[in-house]
N, CA, C and O atoms as CSV, one atom per row, in Angstrom:
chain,resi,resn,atom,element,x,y,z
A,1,UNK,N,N,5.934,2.888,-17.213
A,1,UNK,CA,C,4.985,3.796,-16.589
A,1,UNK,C,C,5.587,4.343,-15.295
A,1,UNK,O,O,5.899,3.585,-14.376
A,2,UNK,N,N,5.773,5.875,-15.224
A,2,UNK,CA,C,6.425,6.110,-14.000
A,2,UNK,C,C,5.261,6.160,-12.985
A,2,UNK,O,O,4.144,6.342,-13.472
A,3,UNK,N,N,5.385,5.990,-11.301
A,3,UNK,CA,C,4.840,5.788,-10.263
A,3,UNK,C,C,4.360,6.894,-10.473
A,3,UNK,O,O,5.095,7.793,-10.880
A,4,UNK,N,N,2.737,7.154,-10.207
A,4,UNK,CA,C,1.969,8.738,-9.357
A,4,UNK,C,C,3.207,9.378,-9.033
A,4,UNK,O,O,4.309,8.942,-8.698
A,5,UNK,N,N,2.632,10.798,-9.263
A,5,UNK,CA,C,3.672,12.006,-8.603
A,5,UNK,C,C,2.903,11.781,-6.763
A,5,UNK,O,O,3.560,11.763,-5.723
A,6,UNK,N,N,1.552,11.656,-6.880
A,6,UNK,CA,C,0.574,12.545,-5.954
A,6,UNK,C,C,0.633,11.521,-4.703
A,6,UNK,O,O,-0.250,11.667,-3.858
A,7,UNK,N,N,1.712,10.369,-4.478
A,7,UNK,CA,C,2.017,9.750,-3.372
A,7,UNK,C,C,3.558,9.945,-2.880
A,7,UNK,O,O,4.321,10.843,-3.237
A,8,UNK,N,N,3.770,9.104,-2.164
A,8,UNK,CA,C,4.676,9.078,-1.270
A,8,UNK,C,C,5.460,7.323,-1.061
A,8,UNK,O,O,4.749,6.439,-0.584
A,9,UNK,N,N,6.678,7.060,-1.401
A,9,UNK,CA,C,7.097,5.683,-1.262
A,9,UNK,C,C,7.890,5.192,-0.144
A,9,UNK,O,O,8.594,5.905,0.572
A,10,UNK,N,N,7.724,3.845,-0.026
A,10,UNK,CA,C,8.892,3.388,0.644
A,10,UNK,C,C,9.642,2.396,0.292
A,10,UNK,O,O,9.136,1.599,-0.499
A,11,UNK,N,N,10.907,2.171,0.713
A,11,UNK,CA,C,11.513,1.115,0.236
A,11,UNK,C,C,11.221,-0.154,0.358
A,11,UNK,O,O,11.686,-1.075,-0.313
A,12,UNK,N,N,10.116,-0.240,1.585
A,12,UNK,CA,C,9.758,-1.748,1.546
A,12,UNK,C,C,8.443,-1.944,0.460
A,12,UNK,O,O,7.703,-2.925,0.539
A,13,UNK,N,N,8.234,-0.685,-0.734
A,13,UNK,CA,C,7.233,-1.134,-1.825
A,13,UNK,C,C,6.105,-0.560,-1.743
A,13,UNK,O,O,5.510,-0.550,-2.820
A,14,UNK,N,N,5.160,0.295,-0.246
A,14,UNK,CA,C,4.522,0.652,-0.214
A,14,UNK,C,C,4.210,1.836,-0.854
A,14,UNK,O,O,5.139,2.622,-1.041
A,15,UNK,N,N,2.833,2.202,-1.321
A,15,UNK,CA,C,2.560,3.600,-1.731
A,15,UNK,C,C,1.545,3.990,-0.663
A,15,UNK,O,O,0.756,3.232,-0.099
A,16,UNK,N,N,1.749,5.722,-0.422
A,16,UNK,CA,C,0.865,6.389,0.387
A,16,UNK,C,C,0.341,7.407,-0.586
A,16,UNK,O,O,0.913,7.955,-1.527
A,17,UNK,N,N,-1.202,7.558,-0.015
A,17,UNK,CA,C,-2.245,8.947,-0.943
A,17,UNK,C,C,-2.896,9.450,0.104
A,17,UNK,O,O,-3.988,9.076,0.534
A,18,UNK,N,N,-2.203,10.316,0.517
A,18,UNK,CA,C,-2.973,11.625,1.437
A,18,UNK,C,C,-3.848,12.568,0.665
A,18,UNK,O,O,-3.485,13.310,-0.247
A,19,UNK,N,N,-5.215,12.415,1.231
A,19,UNK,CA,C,-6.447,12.890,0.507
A,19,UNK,C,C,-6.946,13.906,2.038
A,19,UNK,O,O,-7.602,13.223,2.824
A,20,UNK,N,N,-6.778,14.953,2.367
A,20,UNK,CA,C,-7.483,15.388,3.479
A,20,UNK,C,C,-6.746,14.731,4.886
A,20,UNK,O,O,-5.638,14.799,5.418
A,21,UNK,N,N,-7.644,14.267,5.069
A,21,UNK,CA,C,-7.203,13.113,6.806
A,21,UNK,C,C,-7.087,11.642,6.126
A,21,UNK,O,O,-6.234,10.834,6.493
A,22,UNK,N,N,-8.075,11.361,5.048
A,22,UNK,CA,C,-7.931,9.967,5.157
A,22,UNK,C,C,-6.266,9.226,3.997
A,22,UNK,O,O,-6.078,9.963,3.030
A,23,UNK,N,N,-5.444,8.245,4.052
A,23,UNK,CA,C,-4.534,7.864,3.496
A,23,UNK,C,C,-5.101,6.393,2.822
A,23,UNK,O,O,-5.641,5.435,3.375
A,24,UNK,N,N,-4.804,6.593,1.629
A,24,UNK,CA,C,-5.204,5.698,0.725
A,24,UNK,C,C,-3.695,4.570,0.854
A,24,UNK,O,O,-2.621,5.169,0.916
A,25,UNK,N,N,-3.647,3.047,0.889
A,25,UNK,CA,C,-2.343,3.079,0.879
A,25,UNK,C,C,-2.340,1.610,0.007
A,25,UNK,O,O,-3.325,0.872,0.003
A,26,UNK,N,N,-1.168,1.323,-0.678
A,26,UNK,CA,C,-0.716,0.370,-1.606
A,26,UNK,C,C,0.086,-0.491,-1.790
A,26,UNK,O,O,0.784,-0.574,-0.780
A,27,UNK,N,N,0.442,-1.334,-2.682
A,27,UNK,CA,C,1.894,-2.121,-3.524
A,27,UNK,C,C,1.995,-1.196,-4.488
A,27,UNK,O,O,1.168,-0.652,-5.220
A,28,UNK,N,N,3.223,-1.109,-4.349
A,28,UNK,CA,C,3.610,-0.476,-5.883
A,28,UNK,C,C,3.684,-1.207,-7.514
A,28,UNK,O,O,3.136,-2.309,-7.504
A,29,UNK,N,N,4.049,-0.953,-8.403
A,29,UNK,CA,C,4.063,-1.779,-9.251
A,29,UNK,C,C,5.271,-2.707,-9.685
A,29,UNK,O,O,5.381,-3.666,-10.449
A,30,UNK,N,N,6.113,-2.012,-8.875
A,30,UNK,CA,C,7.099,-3.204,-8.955
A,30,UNK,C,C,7.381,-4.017,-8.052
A,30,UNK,O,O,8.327,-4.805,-8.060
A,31,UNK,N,N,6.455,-3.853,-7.096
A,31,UNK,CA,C,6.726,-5.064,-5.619
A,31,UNK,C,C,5.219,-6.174,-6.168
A,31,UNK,O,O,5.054,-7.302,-5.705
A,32,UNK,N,N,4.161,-5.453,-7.333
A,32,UNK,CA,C,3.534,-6.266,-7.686
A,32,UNK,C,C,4.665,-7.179,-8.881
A,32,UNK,O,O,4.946,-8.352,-8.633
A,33,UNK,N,N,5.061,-6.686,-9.768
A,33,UNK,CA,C,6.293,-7.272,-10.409
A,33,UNK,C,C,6.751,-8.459,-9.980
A,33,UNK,O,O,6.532,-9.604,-10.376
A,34,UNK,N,N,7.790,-7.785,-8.630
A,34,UNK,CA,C,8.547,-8.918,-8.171
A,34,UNK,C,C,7.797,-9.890,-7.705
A,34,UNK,O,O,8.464,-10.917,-7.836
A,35,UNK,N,N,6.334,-10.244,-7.026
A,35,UNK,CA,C,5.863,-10.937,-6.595
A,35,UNK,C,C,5.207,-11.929,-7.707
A,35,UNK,O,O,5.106,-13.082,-7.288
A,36,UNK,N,N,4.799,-11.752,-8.873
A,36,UNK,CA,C,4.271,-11.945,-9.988
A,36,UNK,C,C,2.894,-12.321,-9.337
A,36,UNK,O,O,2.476,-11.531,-8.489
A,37,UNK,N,N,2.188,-13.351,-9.605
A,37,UNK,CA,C,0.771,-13.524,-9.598
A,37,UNK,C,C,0.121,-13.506,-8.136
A,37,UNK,O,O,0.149,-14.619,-7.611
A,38,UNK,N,N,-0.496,-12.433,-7.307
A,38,UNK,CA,C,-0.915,-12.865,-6.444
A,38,UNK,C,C,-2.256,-13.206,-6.838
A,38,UNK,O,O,-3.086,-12.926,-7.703
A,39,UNK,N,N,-2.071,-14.097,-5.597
A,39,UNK,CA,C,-3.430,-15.320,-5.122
A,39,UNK,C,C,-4.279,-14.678,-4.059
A,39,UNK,O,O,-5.495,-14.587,-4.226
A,40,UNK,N,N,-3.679,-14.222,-2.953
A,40,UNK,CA,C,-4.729,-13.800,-1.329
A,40,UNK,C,C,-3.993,-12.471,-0.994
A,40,UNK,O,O,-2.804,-12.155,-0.955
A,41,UNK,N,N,-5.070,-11.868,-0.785
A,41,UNK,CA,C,-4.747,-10.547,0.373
A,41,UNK,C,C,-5.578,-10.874,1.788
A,41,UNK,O,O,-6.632,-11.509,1.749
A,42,UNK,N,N,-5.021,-10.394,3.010
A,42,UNK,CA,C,-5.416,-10.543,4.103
A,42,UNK,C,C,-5.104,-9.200,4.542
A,42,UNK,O,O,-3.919,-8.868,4.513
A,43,UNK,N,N,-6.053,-8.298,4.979
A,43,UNK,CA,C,-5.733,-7.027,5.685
A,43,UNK,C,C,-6.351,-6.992,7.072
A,43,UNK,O,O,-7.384,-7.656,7.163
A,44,UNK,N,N,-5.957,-6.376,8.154
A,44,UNK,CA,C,-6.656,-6.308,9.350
A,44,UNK,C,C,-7.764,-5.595,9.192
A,44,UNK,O,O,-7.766,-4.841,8.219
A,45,UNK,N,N,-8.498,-5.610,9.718
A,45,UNK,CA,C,-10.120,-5.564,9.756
A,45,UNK,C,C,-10.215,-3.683,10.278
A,45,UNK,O,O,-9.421,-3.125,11.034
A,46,UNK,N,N,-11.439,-3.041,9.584
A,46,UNK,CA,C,-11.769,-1.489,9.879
A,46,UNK,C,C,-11.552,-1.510,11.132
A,46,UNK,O,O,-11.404,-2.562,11.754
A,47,UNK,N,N,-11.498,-0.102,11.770
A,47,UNK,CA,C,-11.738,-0.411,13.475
A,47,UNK,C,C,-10.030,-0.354,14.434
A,47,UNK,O,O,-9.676,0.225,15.460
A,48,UNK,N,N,-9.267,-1.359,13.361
A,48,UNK,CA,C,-7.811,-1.714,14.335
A,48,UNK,C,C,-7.190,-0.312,13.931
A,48,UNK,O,O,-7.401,0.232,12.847
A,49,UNK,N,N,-6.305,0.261,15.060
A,49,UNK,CA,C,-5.660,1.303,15.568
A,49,UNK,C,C,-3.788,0.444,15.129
A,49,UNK,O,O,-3.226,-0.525,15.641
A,50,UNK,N,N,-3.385,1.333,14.063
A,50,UNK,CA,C,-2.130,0.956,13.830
A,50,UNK,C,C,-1.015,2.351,14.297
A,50,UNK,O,O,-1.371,3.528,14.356
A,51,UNK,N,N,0.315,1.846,14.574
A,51,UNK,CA,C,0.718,2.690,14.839
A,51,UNK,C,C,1.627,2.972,13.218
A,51,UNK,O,O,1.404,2.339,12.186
A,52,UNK,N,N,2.897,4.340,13.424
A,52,UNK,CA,C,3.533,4.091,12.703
A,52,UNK,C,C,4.688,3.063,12.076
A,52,UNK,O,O,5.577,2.685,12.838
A,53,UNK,N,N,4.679,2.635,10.764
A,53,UNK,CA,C,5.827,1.517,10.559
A,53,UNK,C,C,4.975,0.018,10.905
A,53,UNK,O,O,5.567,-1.043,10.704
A,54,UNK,N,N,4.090,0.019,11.235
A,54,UNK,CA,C,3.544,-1.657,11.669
A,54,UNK,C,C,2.761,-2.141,10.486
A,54,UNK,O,O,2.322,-1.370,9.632
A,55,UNK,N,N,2.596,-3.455,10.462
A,55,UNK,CA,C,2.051,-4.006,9.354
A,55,UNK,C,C,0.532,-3.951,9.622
A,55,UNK,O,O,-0.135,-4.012,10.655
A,56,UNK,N,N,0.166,-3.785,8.031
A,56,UNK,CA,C,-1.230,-3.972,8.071
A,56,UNK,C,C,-2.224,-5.350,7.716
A,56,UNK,O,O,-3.366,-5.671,8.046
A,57,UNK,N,N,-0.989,-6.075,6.733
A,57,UNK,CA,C,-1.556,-7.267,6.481
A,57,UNK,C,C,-0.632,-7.963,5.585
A,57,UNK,O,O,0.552,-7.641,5.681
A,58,UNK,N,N,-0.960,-8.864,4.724
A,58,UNK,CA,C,-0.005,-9.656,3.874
A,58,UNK,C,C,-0.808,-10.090,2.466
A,58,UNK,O,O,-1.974,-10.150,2.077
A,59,UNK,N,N,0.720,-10.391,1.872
A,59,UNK,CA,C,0.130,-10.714,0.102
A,59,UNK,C,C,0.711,-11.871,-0.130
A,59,UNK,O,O,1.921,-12.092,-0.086
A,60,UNK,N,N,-0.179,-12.655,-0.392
A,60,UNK,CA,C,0.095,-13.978,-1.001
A,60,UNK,C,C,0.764,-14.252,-2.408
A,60,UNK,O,O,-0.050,-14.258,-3.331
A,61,UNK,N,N,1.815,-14.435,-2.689
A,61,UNK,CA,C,1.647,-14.740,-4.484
A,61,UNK,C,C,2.130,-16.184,-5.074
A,61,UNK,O,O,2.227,-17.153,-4.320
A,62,UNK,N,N,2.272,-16.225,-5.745
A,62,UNK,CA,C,3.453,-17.903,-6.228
A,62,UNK,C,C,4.576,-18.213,-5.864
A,62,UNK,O,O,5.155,-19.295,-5.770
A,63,UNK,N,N,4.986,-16.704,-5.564
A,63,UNK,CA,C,6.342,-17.191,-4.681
A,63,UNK,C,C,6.524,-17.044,-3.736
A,63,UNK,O,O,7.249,-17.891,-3.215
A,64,UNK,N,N,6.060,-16.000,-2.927
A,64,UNK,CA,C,6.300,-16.001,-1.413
A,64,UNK,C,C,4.817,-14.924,-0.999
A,64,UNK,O,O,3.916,-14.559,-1.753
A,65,UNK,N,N,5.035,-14.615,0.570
A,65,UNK,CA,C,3.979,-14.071,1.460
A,65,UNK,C,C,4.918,-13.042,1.576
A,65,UNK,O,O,6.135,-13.204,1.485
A,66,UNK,N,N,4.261,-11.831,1.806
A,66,UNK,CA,C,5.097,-10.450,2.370
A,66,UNK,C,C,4.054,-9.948,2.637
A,66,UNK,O,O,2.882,-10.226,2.380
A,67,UNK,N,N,4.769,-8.833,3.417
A,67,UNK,CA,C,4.154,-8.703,5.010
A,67,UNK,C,C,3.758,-6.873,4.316
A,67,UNK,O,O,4.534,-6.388,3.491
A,68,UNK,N,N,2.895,-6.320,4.647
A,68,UNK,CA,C,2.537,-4.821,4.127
A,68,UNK,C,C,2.422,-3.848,5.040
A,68,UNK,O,O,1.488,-4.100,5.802
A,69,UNK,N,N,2.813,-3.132,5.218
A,69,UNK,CA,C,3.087,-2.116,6.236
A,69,UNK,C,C,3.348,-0.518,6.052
A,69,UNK,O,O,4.040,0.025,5.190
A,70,UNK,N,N,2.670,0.027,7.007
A,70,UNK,CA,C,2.056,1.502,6.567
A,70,UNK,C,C,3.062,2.655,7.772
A,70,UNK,O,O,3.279,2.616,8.984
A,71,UNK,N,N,3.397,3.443,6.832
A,71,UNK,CA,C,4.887,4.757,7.223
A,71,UNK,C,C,3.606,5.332,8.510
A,71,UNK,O,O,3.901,5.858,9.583
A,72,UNK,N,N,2.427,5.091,8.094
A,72,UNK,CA,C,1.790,6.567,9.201
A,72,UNK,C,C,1.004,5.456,10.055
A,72,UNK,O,O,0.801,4.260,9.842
A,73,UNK,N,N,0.646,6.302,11.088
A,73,UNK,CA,C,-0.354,5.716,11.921
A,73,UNK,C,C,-1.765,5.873,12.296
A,73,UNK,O,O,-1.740,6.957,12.880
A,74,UNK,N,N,-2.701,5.556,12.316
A,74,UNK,CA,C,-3.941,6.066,12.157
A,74,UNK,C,C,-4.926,4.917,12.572
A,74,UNK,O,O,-4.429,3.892,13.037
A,75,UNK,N,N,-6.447,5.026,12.420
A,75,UNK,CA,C,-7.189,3.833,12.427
A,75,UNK,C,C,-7.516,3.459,10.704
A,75,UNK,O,O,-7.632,4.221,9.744
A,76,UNK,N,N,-7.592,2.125,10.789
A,76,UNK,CA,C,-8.381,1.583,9.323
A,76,UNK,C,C,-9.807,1.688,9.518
A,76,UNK,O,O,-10.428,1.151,10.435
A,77,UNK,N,N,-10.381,2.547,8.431
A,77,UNK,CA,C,-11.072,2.602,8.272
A,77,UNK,C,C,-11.834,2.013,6.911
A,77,UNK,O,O,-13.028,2.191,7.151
A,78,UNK,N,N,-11.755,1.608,6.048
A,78,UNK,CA,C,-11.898,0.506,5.040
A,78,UNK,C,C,-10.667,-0.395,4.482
A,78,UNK,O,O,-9.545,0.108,4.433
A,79,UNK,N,N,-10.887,-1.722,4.065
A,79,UNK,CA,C,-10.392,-2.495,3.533
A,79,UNK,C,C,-11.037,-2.479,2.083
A,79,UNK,O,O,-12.184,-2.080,1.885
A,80,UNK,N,N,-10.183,-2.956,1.077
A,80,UNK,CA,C,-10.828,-2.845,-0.369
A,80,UNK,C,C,-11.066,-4.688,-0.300
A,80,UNK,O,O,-10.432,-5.726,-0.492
A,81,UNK,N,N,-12.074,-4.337,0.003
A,81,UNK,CA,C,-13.195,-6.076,-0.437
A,81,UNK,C,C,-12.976,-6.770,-1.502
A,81,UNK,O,O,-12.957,-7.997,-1.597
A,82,UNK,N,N,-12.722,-5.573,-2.738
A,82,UNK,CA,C,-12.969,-6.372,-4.119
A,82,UNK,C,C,-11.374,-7.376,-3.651
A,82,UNK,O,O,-11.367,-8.545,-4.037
A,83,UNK,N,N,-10.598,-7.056,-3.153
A,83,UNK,CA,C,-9.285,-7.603,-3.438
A,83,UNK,C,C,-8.993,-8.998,-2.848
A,83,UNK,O,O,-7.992,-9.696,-3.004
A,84,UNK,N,N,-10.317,-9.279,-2.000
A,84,UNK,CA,C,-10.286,-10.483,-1.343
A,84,UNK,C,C,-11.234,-11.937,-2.196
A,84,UNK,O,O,-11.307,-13.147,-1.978
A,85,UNK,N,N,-11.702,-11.202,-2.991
A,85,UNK,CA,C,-12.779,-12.040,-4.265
A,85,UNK,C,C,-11.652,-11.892,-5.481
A,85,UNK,O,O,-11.702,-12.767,-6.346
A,86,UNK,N,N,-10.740,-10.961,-5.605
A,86,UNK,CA,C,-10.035,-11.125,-7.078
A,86,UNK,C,C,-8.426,-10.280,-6.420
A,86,UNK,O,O,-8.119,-9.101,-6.600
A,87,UNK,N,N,-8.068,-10.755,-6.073
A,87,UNK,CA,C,-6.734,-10.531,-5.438
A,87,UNK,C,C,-5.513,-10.377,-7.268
A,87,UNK,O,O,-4.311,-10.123,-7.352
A,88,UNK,N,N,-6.169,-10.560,-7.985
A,88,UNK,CA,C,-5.753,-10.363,-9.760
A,88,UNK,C,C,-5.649,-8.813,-9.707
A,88,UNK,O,O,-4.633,-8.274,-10.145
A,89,UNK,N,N,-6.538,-8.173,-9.251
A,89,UNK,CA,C,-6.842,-6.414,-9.029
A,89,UNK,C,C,-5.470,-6.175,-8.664
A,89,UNK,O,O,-4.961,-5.517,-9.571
A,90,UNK,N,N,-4.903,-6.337,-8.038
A,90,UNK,CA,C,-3.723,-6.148,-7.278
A,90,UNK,C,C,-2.449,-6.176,-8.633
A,90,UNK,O,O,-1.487,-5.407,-8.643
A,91,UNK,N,N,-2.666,-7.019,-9.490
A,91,UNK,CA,C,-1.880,-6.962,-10.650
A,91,UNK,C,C,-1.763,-6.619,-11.530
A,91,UNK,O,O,-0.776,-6.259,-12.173
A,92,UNK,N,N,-3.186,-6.691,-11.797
A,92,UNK,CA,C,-3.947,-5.520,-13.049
A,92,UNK,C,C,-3.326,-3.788,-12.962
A,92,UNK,O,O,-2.708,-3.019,-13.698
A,93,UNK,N,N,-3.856,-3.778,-11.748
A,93,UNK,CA,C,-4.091,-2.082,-11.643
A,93,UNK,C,C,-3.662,-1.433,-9.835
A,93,UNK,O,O,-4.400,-0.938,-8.984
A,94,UNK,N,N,-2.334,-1.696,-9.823
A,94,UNK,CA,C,-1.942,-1.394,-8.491
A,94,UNK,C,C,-2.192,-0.123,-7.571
A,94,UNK,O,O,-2.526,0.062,-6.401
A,95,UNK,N,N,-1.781,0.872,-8.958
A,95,UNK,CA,C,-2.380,2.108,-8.579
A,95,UNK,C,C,-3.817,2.321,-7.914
A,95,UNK,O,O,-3.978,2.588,-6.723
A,96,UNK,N,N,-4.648,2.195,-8.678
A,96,UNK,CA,C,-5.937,2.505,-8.409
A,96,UNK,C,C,-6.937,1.220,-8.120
A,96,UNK,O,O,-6.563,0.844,-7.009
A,97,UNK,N,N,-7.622,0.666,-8.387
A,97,UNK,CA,C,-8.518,-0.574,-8.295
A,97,UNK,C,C,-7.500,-1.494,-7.150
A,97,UNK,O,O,-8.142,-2.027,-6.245
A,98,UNK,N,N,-6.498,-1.637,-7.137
A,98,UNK,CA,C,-6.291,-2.564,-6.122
A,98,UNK,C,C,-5.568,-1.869,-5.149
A,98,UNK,O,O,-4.535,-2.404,-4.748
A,99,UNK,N,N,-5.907,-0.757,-4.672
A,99,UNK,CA,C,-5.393,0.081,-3.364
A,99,UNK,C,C,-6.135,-1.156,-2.253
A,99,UNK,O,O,-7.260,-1.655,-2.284
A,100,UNK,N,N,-5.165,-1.342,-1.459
A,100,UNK,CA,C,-5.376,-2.213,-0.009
A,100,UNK,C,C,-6.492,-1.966,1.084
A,100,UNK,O,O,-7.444,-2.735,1.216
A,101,UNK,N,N,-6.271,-0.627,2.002
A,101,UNK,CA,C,-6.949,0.029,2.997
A,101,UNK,C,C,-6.791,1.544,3.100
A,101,UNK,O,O,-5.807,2.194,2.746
A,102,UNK,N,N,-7.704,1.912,3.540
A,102,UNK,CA,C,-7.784,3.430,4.150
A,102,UNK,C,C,-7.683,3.616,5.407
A,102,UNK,O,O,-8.218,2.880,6.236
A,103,UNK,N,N,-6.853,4.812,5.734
A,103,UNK,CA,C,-6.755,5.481,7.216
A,103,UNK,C,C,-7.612,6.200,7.447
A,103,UNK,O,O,-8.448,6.508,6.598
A,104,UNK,N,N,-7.615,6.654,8.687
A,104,UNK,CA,C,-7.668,7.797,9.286
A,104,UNK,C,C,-6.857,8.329,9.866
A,104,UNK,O,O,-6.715,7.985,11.040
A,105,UNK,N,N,-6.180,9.141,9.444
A,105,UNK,CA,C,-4.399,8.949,9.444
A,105,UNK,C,C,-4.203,10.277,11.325
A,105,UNK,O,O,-4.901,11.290,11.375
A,106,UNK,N,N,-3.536,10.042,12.141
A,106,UNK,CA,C,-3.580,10.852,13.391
A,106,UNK,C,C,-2.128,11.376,13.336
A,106,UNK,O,O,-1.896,12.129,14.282
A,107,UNK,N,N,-1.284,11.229,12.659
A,107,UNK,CA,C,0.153,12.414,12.129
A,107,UNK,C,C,0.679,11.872,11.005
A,107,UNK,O,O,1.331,10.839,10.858
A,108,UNK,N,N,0.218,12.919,10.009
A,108,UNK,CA,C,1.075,12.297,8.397
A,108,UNK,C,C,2.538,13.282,8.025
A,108,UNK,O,O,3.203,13.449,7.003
A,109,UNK,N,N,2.627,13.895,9.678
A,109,UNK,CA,C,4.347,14.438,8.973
A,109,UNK,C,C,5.418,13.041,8.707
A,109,UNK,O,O,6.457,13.336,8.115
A,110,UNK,N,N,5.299,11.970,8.985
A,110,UNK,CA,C,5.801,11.260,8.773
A,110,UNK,C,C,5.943,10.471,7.212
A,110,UNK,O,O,6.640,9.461,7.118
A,111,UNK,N,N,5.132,11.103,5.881
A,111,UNK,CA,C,5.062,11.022,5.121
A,111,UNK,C,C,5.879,11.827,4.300
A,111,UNK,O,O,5.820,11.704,3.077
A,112,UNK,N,N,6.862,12.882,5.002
A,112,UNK,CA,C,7.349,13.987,4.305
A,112,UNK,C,C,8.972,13.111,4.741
A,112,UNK,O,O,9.855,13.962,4.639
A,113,UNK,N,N,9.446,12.049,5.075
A,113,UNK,CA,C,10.645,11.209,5.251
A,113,UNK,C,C,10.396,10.551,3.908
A,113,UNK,O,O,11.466,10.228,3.393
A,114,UNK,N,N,9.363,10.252,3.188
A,114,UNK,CA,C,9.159,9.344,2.125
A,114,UNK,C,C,9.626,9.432,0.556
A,114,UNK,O,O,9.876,10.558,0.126
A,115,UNK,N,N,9.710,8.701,-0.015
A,115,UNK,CA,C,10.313,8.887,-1.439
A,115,UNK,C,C,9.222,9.380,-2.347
A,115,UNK,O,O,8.155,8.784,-2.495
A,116,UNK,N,N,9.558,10.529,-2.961
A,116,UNK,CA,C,8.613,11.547,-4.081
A,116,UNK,C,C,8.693,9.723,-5.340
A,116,UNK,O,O,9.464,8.763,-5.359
A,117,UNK,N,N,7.675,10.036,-6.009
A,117,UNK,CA,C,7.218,8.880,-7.386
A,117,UNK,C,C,9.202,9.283,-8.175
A,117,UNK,O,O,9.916,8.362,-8.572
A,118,UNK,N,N,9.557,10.471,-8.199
A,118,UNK,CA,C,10.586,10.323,-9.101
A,118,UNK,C,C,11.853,9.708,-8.336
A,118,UNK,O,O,12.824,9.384,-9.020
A,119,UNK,N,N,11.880,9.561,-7.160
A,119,UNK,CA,C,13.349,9.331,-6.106
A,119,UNK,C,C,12.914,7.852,-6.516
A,119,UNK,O,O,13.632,7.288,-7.342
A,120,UNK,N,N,11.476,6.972,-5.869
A,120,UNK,CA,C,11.296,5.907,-5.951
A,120,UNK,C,C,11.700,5.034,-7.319
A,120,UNK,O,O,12.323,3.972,-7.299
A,121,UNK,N,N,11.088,5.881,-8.793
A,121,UNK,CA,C,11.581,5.153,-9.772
A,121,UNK,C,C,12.946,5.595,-10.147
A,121,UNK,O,O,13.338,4.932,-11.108
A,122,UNK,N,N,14.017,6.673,-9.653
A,122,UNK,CA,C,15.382,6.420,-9.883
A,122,UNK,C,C,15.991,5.064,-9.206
A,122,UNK,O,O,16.796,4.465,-9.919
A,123,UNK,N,N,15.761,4.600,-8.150
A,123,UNK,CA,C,15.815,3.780,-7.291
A,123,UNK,C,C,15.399,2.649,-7.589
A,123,UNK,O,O,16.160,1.759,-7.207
A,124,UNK,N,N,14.272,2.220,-8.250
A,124,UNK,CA,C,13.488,0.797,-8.248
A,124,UNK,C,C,13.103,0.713,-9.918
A,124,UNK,O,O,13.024,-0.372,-10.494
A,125,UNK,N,N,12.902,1.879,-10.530
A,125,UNK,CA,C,12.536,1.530,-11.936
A,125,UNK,C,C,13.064,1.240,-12.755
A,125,UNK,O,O,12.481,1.013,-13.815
C-alpha cells in the first residue's frame, strides 16, 4: 500500500495532513511495522505550544519507546483519545483511525522541506 499522496513525511516516520490551519499528524506505516505491536501512546495534553522539530509524545511497543515529533510548530489542539484505550488503532489503521494529535499549526512553510508519499516510499518502502 503506497503512503497518502495528500501528506508530507519525515525521516524520523512521521506523517503530516494540512487541512486549512489545522495539521493532522502521524506514524507512518512502516515505523508502525518496525515497531510491531504497540501497547501505550502518551501525547502532551491540548493547550501545549510546540515549537518546530520538538516532540510531541511517545509510542510504546514490544520492543522499544520512540519519541514522536512534529516538522511544524503550532498549539495542540486535540489528542486522539481512542488511542489511549486501544493503542492497537495505531496498527490497524495508521493512516486514518490512529492519527495521534492536531495543530493549530502558526507556519507550515516548513512542510514544503518534507518528503512527497512517493520520495518517502522510494526511500522506506
Amino acid at each position: 500500500m503506497p503512503s497518502p499522496s495528500d501528506r508530507r513525511y519525515t525521516d524520523s516516520h512521521e506523517w503530516h495532513k494540512l487541512t486549512g490551519e489545522t495539521l493532522t499528524l502521524g506514524l507512518t506505516k512502516h515505523a508502525v511495522e518496525e515497531l510491531t505491536d504497540i501497547t501505550y501512546v502518551e501525547m502532551k495534553p491540548a493547550g501545549t505550544e510546540i515549537e518546530p522539530g520538538s516532540e510531541v509524545g511517545e509510542v510504546e511497543s514490544v520492543k522499544a519507546t520512540s519519541e514522536v515529533y512534529c516538522a511544524v510548530g503550532g498549539e495542540i489542539i486535540e489528542i486522539n483519545d481512542k488511542l489511549m484505550d486501544d493503542p492497537s488503532l495505531l496498527n490497524n489503521d495508521p493512516y486514518e483511525e490512529g492519527w495521534l494529535v492536531r495543530l493549530r499549526v502558526t507556519d507550515a512553510s516548513t512542510l514544503d522541506e518534507l518528503m512527497s508519499g512517493e520520495a518517502y516510499d522510494e526511500r522506506y518502502g
